[in-house]
C-alpha positions as CSV (number, residue, x, y, z in Angstrom):
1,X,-25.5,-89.9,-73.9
2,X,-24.8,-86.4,-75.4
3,X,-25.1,-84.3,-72.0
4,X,-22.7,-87.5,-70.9
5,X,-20.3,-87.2,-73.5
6,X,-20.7,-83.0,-73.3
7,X,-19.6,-83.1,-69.8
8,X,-16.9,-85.5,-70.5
9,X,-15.2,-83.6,-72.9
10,X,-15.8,-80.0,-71.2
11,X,-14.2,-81.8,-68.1
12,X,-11.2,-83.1,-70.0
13,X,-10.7,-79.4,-71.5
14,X,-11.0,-77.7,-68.0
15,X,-8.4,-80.2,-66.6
16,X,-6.2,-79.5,-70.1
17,X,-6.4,-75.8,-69.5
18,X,-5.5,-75.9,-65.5
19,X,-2.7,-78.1,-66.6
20,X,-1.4,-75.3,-68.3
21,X,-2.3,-72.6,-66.4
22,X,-0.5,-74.6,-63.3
23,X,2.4,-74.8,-65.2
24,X,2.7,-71.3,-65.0
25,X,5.4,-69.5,-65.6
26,X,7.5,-71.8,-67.7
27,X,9.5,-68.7,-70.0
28,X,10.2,-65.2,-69.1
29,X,7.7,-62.4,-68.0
30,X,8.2,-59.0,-69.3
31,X,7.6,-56.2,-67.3
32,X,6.8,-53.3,-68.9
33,X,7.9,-50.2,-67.4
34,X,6.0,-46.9,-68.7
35,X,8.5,-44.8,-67.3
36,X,11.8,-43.7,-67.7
37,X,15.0,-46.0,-66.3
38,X,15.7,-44.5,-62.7
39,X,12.7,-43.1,-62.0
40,X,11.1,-44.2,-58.5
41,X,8.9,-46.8,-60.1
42,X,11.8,-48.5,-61.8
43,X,13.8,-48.6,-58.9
44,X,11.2,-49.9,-57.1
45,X,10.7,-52.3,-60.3
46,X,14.1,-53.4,-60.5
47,X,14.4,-54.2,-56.3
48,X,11.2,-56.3,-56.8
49,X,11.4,-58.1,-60.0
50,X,15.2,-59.4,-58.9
51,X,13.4,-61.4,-56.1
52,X,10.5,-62.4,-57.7
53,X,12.9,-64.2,-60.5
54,X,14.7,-65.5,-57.8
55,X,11.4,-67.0,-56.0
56,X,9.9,-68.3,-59.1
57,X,12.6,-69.9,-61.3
58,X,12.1,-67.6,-64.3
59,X,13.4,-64.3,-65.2
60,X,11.8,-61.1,-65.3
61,X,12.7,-58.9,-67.5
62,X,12.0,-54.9,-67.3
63,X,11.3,-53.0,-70.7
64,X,10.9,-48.9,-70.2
65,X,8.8,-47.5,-72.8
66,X,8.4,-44.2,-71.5
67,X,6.7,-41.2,-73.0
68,X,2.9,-39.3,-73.5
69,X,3.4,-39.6,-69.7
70,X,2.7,-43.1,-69.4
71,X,0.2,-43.9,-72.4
72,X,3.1,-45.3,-74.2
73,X,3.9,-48.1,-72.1
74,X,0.2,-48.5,-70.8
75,X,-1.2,-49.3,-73.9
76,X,1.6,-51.9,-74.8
77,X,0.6,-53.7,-71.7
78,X,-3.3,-52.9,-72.3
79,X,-3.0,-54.8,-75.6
80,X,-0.5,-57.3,-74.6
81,X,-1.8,-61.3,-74.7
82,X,-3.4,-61.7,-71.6
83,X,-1.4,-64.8,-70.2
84,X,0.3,-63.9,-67.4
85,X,3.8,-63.0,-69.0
86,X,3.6,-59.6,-69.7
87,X,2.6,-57.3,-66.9
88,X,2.8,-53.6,-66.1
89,X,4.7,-52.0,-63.4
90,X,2.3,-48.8,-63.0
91,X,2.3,-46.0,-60.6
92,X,-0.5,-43.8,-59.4
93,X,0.0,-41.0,-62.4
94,X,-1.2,-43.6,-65.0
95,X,-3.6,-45.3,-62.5
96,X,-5.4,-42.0,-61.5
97,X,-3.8,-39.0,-62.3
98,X,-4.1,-39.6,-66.2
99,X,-7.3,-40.6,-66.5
100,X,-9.0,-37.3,-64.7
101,X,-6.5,-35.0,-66.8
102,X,-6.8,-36.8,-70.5
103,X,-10.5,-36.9,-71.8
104,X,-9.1,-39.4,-74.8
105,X,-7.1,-42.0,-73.4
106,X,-6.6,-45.4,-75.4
107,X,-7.1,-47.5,-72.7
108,X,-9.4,-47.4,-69.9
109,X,-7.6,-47.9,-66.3
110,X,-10.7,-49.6,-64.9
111,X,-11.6,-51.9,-68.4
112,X,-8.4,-53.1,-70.1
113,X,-5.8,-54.1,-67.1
114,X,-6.5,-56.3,-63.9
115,X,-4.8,-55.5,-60.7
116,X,-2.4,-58.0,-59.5
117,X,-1.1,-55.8,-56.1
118,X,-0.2,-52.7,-54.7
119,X,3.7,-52.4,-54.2
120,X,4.6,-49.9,-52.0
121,X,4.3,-46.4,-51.7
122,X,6.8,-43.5,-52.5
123,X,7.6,-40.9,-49.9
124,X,8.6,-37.3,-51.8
125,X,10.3,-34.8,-51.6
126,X,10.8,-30.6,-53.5
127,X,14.4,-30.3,-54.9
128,X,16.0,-27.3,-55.8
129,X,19.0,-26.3,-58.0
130,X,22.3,-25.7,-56.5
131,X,22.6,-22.7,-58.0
132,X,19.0,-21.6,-56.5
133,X,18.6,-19.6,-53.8
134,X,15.9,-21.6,-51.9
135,X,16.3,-23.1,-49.0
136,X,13.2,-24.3,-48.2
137,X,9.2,-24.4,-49.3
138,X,9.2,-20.9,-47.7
139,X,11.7,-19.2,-49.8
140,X,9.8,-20.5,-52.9
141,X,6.3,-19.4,-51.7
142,X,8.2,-15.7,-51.1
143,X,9.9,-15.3,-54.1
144,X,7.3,-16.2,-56.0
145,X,4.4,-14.1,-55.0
146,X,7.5,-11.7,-55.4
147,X,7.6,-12.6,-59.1
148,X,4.3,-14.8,-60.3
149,X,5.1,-17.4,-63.1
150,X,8.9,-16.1,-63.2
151,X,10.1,-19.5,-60.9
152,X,10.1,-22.4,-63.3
153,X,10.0,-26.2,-62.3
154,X,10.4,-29.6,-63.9
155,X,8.1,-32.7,-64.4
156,X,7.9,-36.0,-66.0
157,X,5.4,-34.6,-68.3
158,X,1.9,-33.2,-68.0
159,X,-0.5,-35.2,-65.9
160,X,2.7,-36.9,-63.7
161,X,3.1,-37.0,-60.4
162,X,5.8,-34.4,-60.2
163,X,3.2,-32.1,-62.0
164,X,0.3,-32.6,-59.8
165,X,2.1,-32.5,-56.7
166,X,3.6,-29.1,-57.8
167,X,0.3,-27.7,-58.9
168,X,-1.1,-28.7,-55.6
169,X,1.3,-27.0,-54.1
170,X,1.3,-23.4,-55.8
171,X,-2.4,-23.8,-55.7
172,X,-2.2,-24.1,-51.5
173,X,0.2,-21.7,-51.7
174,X,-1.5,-19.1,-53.8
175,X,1.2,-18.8,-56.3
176,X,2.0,-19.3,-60.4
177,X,5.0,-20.9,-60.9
178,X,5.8,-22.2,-64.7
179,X,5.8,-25.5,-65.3
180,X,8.9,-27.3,-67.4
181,X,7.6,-30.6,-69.1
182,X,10.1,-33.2,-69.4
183,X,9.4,-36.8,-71.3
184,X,10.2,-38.8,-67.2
185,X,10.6,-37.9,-64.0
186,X,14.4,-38.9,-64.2
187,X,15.0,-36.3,-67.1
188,X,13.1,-33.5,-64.7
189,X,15.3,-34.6,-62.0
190,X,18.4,-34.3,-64.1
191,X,17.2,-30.9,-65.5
192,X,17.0,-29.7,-61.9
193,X,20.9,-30.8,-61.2
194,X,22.1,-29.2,-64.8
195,X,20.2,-25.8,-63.7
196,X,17.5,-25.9,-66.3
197,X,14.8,-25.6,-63.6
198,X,14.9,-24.2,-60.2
199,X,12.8,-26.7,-58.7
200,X,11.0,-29.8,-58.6
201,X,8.9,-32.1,-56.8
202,X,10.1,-35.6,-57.3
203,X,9.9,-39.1,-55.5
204,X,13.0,-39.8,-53.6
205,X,13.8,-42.7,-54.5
206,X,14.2,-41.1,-58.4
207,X,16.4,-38.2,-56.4
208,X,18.7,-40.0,-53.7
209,X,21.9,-40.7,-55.4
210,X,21.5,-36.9,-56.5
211,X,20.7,-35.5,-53.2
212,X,23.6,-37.5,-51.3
213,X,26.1,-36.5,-53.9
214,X,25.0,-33.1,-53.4
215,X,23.8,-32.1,-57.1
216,X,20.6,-31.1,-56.0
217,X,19.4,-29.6,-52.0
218,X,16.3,-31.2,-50.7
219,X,14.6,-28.2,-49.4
220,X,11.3,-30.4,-48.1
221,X,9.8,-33.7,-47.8
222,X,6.1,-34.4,-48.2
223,X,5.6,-36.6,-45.6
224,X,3.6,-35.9,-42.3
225,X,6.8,-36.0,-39.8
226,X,10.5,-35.9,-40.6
227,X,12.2,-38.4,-42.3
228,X,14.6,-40.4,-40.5
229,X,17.2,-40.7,-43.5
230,X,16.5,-36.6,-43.5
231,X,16.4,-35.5,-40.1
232,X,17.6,-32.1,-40.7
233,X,15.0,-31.9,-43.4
234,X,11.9,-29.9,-42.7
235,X,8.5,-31.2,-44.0
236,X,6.5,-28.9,-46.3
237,X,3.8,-28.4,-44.0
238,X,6.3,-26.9,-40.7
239,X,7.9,-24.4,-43.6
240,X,5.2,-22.9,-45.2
241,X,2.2,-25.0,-46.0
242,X,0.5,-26.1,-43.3
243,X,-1.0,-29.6,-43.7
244,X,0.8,-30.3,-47.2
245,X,0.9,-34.1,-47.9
246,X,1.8,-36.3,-50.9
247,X,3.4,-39.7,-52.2
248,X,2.4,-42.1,-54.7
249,X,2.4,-45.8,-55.4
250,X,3.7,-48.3,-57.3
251,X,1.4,-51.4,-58.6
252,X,1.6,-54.4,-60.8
253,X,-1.4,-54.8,-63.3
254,X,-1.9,-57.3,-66.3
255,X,-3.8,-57.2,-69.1
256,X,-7.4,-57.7,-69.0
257,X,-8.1,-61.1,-69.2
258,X,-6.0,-62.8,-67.2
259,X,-6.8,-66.0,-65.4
260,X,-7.3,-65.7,-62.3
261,X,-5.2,-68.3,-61.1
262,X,-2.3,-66.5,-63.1
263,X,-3.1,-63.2,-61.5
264,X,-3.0,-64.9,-57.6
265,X,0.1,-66.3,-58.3
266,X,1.4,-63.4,-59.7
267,X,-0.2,-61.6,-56.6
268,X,1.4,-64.3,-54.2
269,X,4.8,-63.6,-55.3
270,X,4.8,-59.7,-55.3
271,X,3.4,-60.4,-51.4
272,X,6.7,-62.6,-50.4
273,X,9.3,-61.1,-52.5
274,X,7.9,-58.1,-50.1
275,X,8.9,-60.0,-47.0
276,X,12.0,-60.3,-47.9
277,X,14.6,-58.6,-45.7
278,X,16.8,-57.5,-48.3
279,X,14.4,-56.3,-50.2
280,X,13.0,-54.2,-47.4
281,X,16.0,-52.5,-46.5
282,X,16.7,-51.5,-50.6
283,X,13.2,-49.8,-50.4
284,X,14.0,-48.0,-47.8
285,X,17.2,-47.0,-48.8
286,X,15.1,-45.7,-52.1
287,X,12.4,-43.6,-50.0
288,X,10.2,-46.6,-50.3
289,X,7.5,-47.9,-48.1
290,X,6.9,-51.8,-48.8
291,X,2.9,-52.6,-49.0
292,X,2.2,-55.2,-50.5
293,X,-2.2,-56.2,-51.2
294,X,-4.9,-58.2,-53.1
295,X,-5.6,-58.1,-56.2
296,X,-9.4,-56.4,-54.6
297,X,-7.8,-53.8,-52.7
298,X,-5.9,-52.4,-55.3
299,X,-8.8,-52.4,-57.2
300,X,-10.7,-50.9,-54.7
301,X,-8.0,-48.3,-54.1
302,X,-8.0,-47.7,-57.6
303,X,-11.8,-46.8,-57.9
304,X,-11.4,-44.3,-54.8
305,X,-8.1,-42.3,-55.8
306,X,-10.0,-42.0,-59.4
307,X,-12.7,-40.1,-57.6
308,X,-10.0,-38.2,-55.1
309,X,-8.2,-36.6,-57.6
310,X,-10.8,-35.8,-60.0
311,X,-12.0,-33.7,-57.2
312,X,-8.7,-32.2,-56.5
313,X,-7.6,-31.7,-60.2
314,X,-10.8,-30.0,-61.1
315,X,-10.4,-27.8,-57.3
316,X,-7.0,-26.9,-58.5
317,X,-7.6,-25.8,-62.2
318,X,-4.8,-28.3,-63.6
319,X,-6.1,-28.6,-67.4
320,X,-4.1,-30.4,-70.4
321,X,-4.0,-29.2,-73.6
């Protein structure tokens, strides 16, 4: 009679809970941005979480809490209720970058979030003032072995993606250039256009409106082969640096926790809102390569950039202090 009445009542709470887990969403997600507004991830943020409201009947709202390069927001998200309704849009700096450059993190990338999808990836690109002399990746390499740690350059803050990439680069390159921290990658982008900084690697979709209004010159792009929306554009690797590649990638993660039911529907609608057309052509108006995965690959991918750029980090000398 007990194990009767046990599995009676343990079936009538299952059926409660996937009542309300099948409701889901019924009020309005946040999305919490740890970035700055404009930056390549919130662009990419914005484009996706217009469609996914549209697709599911609820809005989504996007909160930027950047700073500490990305702990800020991370750890709102990290300790956030784990129900579905608020999420993180993430990119690759706070997913691997971070973690192999600060020894005392308050979250940990593999323990307190679940990965929902991979987004899409970010093709980059190395700015330069208008007021610079460079021209291209080959005029920086020059002038600074001409004048070691004179050439300064802008990031989003130690540990970002602008900083690795540009500490990849001088590290290829053989050269010291000095490095310009800035609290997002739109205020390093922004520093580059006002003259503050000479240079500075940045995703394109954070530069575009900057580089087609002429504010700043795009003297390179970090892609394998030209870009088509950049023909005249040289890549890094045909103007000085043979072999030079980089992007990064935008994801969306919840808290650890999450139902899993929550986290494939979430998962589901990243993966059509995708598909859509429109949205398609915005990424690529952005610089922005649609991708689109499960909730295991990310995780997956996750685990093996982690052990990528520990290796190159450590190869390149890039220490925090």
């Amino acid at each position: 009679m007990f194990r009767f009445m046990s599995t009676v009542v343990c079936t009538a709470l299952l059926c409660a809970a996937t009542q309300v887990y099948a409701a889901y969403p019924d009020k309005t997600i946040r999305m919490i941005i740890p970035l700055a507004a404009g930056s390549a991830v919130d662009n990419a943020a914005r484009v996706l979480a217009e469609r996914m409201s549209a697709n599911m009947g609820v809005s989504i709202i996007l909160e930027n809490e950047p700073g500490a390069s990305g702990q800020i927001g991370a750890s709102q998200v990290a300790r956030a209720a784990p129900d579905g309704y608020t999420i993180g849009g993430f990119n690759d700096s706070i997913m691997t970058m971070l973690p192999n450059v600060r020894s005392h993190l308050p979250w940990d990338i593999l323990k307190d979030f679940e990965p929902v999808s991979l987004v899409a990836t970010v093709e980059w690109g190395l700015v330069a003032s208008r007021e610079s002399p460079y021209q291209s990746a080959a005029d920086v390499i020059k002038a600074a072995k001409a004048s070691p740690g004179k050439i300064n350059y802008g990031s989003g803050g130690i540990g970002s993606p602008q900083h690795i990439a540009m500490a990849l680069f001088s590290a290829d390159a053989g050269i010291s250039l000095r490095h310009v921290p800035y609290k997002g990658a739109t205020q390093a982008a922004v520093a580059v256009a006002g003259n503050e900084v000479s240079l500075a690697f940045q995703g394109l979709a954070t530069v575009t409106a900057l580089v087609n209004t002429e504010k700043v010159r795009l003297i390179g792009v970090t892609t394998p082969s030209r870009m088509p929306q950049y023909p005249n554009v040289p890549t890094i690797s045909e103007s000085g640096l043979k072999g030079f590649q980089f992007n990064s990638w935008f994801t969306i993660v919840a808290p650890a926790g999450t139902p899993k039911n929550i986290i494939d529907r979430l998962n589901a609608e990243v993966v059509k809102a995708l598909k859509d057309p429109k949205v398609i052509e915005r990424y690529a108006h952005f610089g922005l390569t649609p991708r689109g995965s499960t909730a295991q690959e990310l995780g997956a991918e996750t685990r093996s950039q982690l052990a990528r750029y520990h290796k190159l980090i450590h190869d390149a000398g890039i220490a925090v202090n």
